[in-house]
KOLDODREN-515059 format. One record per atom (N, C-alpha, C): residue in three letters; x, y, z. Coordinates in steps of 0.02 Angstrom, whole numbers, padded with zeros to 5 digits, always signed. Layout:
REM KOLDODREN-515059
ALAXYZ/...
This chain:
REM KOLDODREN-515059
UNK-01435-00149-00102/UNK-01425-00149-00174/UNK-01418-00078-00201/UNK-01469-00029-00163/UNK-01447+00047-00197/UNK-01392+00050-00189/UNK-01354+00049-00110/UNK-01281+00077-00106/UNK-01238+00049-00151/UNK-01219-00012-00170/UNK-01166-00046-00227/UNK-01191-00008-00289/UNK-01257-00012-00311/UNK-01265+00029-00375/UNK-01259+00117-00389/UNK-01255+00137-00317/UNK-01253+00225-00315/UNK-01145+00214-00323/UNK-01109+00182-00292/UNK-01051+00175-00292/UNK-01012+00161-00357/UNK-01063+00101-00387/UNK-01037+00089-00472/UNK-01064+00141-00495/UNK-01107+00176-00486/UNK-01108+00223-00546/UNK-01070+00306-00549/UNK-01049+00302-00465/UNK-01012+00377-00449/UNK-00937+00341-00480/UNK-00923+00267-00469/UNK-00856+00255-00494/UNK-00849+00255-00573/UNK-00887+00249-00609/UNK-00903+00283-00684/UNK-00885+00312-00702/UNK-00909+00368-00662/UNK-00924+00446-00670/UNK-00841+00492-00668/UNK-00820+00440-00599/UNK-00747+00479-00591/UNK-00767+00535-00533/UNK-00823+00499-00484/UNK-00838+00545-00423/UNK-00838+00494-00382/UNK-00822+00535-00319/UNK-00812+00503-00242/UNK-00862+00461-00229/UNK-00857+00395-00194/UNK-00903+00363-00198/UNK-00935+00368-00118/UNK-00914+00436-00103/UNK-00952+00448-00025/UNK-00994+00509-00059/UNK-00959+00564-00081/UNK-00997+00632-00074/UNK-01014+00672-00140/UNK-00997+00636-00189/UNK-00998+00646-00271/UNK-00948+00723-00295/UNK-00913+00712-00263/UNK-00850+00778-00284/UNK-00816+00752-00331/UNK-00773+00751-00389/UNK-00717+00719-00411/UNK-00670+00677-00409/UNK-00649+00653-00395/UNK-00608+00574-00359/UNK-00542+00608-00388/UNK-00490+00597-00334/UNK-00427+00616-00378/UNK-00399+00553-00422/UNK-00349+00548-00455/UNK-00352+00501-00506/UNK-00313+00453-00468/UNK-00321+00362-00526/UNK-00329+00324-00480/UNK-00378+00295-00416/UNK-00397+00330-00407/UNK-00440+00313-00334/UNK-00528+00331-00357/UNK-00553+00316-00287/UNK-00640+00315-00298/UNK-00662+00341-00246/UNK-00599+00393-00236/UNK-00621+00454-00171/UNK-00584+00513-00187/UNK-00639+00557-00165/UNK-00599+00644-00159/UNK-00558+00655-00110/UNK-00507+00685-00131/UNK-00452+00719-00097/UNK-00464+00708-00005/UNK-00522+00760+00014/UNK-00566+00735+00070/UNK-00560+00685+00118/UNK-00578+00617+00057/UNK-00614+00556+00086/UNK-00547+00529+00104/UNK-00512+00532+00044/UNK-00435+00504+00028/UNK-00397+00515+00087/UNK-00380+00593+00148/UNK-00351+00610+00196/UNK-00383+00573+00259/UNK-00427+00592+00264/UNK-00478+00556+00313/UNK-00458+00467+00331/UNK-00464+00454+00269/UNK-00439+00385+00277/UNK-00404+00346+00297/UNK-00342+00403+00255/UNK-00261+00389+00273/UNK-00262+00409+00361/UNK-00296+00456+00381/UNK-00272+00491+00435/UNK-00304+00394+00485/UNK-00359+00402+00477/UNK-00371+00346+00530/UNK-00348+00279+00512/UNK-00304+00248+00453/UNK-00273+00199+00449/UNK-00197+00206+00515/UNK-00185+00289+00487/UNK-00120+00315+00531/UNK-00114+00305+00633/UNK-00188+00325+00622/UNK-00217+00308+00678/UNK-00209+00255+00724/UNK-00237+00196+00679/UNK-00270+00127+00691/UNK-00182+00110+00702/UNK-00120+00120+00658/UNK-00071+00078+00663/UNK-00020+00100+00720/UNK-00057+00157+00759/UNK-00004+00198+00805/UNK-00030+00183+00851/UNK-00086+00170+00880/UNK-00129+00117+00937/UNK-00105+00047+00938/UNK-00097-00003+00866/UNK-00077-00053+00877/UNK-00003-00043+00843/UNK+00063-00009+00867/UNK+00109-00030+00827/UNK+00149-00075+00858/UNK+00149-00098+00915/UNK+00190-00172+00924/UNK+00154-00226+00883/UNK+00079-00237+00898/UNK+00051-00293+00860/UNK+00069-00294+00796/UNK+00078-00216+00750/UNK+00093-00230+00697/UNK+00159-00248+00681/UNK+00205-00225+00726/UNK+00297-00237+00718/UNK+00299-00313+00731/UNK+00281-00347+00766/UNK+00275-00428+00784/UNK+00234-00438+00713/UNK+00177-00434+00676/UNK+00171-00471+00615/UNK+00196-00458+00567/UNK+00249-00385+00550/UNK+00282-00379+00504/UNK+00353-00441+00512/UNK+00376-00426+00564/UNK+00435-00482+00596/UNK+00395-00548+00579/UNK+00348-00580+00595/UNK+00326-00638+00559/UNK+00345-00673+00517/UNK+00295-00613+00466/UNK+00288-00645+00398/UNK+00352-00631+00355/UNK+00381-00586+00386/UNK+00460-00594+00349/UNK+00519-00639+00378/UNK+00475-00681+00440/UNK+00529-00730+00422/UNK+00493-00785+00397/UNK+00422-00795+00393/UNK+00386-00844+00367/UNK+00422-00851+00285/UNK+00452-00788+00241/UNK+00463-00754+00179/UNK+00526-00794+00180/UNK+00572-00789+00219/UNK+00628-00815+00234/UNK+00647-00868+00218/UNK+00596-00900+00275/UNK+00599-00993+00302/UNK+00566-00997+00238/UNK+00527-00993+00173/UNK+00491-01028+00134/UNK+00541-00995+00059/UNK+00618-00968+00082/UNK+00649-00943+00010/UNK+00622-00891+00001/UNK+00577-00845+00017/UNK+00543-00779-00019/UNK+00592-00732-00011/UNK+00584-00689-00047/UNK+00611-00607-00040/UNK+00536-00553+00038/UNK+00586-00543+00097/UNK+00574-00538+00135/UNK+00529-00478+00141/UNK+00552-00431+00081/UNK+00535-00366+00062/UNK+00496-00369+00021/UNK+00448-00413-00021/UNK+00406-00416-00073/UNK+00360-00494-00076/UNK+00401-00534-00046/UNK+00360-00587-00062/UNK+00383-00633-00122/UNK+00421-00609-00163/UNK+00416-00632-00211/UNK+00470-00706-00217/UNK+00458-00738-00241/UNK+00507-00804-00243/UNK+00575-00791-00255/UNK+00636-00800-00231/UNK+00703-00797-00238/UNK+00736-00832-00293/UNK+00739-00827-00337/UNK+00766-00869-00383/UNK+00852-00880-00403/UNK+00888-00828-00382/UNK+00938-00812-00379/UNK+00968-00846-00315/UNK+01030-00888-00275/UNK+01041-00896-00235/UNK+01099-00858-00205/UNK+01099-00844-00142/UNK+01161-00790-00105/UNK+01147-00723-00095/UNK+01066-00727-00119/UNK+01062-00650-00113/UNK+00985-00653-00055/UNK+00982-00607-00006/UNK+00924-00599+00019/UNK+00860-00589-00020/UNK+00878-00529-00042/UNK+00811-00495-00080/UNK+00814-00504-00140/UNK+00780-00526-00163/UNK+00759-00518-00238/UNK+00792-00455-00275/UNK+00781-00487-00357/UNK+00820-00413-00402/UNK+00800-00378-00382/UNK+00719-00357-00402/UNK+00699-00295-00403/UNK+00699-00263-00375/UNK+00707-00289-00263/UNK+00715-00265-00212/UNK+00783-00224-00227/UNK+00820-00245-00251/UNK+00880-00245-00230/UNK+00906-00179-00276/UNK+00861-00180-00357/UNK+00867-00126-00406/UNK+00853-00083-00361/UNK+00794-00066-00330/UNK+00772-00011-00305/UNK+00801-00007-00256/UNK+00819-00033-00234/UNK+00867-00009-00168/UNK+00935+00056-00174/UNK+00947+00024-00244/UNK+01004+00051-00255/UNK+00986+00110-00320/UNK+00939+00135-00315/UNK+00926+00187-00367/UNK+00914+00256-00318/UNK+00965+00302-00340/UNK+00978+00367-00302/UNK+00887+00413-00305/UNK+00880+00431-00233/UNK+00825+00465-00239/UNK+00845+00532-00265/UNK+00811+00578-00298/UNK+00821+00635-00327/UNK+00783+00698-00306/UNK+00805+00749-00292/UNK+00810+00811-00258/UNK+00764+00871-00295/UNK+00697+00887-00268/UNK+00700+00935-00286/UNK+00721+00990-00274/UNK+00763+01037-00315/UNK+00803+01101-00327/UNK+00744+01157-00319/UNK+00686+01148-00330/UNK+00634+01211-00325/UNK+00620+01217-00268/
């Protein structure tokens, strides 16, 4: 019970809910906790990346076979098209360069 209540109250606060530093925004971890994290998610998916390439292939054809947009999930409502609008907006919106 302390730990959930030391966590709600650093998430309050707008501090890490490991080491009480600042949380960068959005999140309920410091910069720190935030790398760390990412680094061993990066980790975890480079040990298993066939297991994960076979359940991405899955569930996008599970997305498929059930009408979904393969790329989001989201229901197809439009027919003739794979992906959904929004997939499809962003697909086609030029990434932009920084000059600095």
């Amino acid at each position: 019970m302390g730990d959930n209540a030391y966590k709600k109250r650093h998430k309050e606060l707008g501090l890490c809910t490991f080491c009480s530093k600042p949380s960068i925004p959005f999140s309920t971890l410091c910069l720190t906790h935030t790398l760390s994290q990412k680094n061993s998610v990066d980790s975890w998916r480079a040990r298993n990346k066939e297991s994960v390439r076979r359940k991405d292939r899955e569930s996008k054809q599970h997305y498929r076979d059930t009408n979904r947009c393969p790329s989001c999930g989201a229901p197809l409502v439009e027919t003739g098209f794979i992906t959904c609008m929004n997939c499809r907006q962003i697909k086609t919106i030029p990434k932009t360069t920084n000059k600095y």
